[in-house]
C-alpha atoms as a printed R data frame, in Angstrom:
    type eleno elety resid chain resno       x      y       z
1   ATOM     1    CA   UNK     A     1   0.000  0.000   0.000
2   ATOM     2    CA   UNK     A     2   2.685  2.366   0.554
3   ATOM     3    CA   UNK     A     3   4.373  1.418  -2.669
4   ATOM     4    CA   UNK     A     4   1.261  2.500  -4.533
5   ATOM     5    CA   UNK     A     5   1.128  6.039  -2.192
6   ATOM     6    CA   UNK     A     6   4.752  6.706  -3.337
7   ATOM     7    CA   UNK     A     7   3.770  5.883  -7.030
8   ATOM     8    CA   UNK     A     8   0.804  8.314  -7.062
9   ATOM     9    CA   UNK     A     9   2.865 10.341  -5.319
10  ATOM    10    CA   UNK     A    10   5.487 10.884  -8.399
11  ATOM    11    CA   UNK     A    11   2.679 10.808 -10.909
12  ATOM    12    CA   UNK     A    12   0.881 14.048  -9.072
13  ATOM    13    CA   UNK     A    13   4.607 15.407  -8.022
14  ATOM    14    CA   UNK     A    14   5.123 15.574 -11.971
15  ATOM    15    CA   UNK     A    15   1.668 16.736 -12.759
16  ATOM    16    CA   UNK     A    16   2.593 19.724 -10.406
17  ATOM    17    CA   UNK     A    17   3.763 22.162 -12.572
18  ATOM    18    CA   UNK     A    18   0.455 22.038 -14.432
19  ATOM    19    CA   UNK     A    19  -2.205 25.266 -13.444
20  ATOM    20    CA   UNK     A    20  -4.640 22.661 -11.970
21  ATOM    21    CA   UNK     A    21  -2.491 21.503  -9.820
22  ATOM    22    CA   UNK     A    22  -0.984 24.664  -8.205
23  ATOM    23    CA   UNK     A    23  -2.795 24.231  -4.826
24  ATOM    24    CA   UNK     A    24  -2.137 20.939  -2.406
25  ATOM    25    CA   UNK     A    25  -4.756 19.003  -2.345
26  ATOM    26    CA   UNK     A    26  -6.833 15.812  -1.760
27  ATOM    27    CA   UNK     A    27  -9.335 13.986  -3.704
28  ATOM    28    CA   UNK     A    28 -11.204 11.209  -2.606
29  ATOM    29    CA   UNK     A    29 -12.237  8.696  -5.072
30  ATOM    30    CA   UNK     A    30 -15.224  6.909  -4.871
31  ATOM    31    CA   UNK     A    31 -16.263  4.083  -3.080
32  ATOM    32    CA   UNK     A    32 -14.603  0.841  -4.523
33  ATOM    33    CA   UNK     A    33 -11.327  2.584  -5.621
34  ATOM    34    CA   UNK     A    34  -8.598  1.927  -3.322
35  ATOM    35    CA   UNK     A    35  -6.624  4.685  -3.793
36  ATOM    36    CA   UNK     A    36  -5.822  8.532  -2.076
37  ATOM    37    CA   UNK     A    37  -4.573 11.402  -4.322
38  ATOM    38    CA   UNK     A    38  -2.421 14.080  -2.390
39  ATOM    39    CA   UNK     A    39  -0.701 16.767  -4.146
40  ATOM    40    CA   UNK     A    40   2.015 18.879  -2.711
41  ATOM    41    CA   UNK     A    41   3.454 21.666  -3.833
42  ATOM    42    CA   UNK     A    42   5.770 24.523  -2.776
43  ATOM    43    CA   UNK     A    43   3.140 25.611   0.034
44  ATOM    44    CA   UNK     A    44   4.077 21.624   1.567
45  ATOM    45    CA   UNK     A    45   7.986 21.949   1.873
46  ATOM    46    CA   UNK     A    46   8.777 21.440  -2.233
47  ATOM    47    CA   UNK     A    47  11.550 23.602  -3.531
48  ATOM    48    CA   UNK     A    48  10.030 24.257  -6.973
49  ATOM    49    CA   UNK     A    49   6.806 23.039  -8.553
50  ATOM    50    CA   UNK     A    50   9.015 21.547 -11.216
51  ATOM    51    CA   UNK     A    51  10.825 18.288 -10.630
52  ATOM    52    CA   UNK     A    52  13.391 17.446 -12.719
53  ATOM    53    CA   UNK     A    53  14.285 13.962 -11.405
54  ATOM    54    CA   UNK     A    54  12.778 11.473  -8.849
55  ATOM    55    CA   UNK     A    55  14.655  8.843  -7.445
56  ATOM    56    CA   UNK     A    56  13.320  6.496  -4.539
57  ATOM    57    CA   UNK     A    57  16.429  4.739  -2.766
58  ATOM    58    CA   UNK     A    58  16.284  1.243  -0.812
59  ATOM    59    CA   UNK     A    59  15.257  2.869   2.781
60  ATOM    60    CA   UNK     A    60  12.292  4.608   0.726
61  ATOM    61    CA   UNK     A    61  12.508  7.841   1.003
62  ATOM    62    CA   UNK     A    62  11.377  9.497  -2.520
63  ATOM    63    CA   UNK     A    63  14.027 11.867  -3.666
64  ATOM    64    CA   UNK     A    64  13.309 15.206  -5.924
65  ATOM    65    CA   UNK     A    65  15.647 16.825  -8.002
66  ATOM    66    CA   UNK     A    66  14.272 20.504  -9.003
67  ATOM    67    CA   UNK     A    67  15.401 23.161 -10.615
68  ATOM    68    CA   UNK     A    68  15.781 25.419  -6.776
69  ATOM    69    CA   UNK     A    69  17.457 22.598  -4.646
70  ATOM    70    CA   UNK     A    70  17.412 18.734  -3.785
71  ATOM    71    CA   UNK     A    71  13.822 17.103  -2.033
72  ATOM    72    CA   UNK     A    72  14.063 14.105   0.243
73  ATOM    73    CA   UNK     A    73  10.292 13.036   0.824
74  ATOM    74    CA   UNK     A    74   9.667 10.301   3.754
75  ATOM    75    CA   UNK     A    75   5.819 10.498   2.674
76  ATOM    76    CA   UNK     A    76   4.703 13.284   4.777
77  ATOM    77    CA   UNK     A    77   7.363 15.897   4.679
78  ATOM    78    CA   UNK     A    78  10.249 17.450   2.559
79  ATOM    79    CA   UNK     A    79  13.333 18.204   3.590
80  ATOM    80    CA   UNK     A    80  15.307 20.390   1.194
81  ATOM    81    CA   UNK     A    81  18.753 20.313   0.590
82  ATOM    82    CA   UNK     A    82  20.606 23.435  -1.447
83  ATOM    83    CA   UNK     A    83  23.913 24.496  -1.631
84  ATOM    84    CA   UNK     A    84  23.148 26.616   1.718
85  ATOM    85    CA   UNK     A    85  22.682 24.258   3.802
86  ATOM    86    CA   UNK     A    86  24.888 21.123   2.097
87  ATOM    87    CA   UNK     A    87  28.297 21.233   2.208
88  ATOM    88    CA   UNK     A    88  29.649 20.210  -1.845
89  ATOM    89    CA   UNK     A    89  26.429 20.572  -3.428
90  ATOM    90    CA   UNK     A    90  27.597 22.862  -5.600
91  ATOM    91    CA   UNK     A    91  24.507 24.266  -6.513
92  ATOM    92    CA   UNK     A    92  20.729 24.431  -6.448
93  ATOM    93    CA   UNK     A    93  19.926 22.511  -9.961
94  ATOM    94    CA   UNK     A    94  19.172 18.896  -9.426
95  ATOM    95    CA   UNK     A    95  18.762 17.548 -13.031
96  ATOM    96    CA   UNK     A    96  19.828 13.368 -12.274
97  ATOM    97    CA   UNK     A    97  19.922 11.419  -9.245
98  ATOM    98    CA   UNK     A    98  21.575  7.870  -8.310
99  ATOM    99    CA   UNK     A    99  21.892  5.741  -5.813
100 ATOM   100    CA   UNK     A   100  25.026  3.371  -5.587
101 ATOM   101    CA   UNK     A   101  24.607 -0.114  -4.234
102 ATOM   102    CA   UNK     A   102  25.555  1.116  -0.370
């Protein structure tokens, strides 16, 4: 279940920059569909509207790479990493992200 909440969650995180989407959100969908949309945006902790790249690592957070600085999403918050606060990230555009085998 929380697979499928991360999965929606990238779908809606790319659908983002889209007007419609500008505002967080939650939609319920009827009865007999078994799934939540949320929406965040930069009101929720997201650096840009605009993600770039989305990586989720092993330990499963969900990691956004934007245009304004680096995401790390644990499925209820973001915590932003930029070159103020990072030590070697050398700057605030996030266009790939890997994760090596450790």
């Amino acid at each position: 279940m929380l697979r499928n909440r991360f999965v929606l969650a990238i779908a809606w995180l790319l659908l983002g920059a889209f007007p419609f989407a500008a505002n967080a959100s939650r939609t319920i969908v009827p009865a007999g569909k078994p799934y939540v949309v949320d929406v965040w945006g930069i009101e929720d902790g997201l650096p840009q509207s605009t993600v770039i790249s989305i990586l989720q690592t092993h330990d499963g957070y969900l990691w956004l790479g934007t245009l304004n600085g680096l995401a790390r999403f644990d499925g209820l918050n973001f915590t932003i990493f930029d070159e103020s606060n990072t030590h070697g990230l050398a700057g605030s555009r996030v266009l790939h992200l890997f994760e090596d085998q450790r």
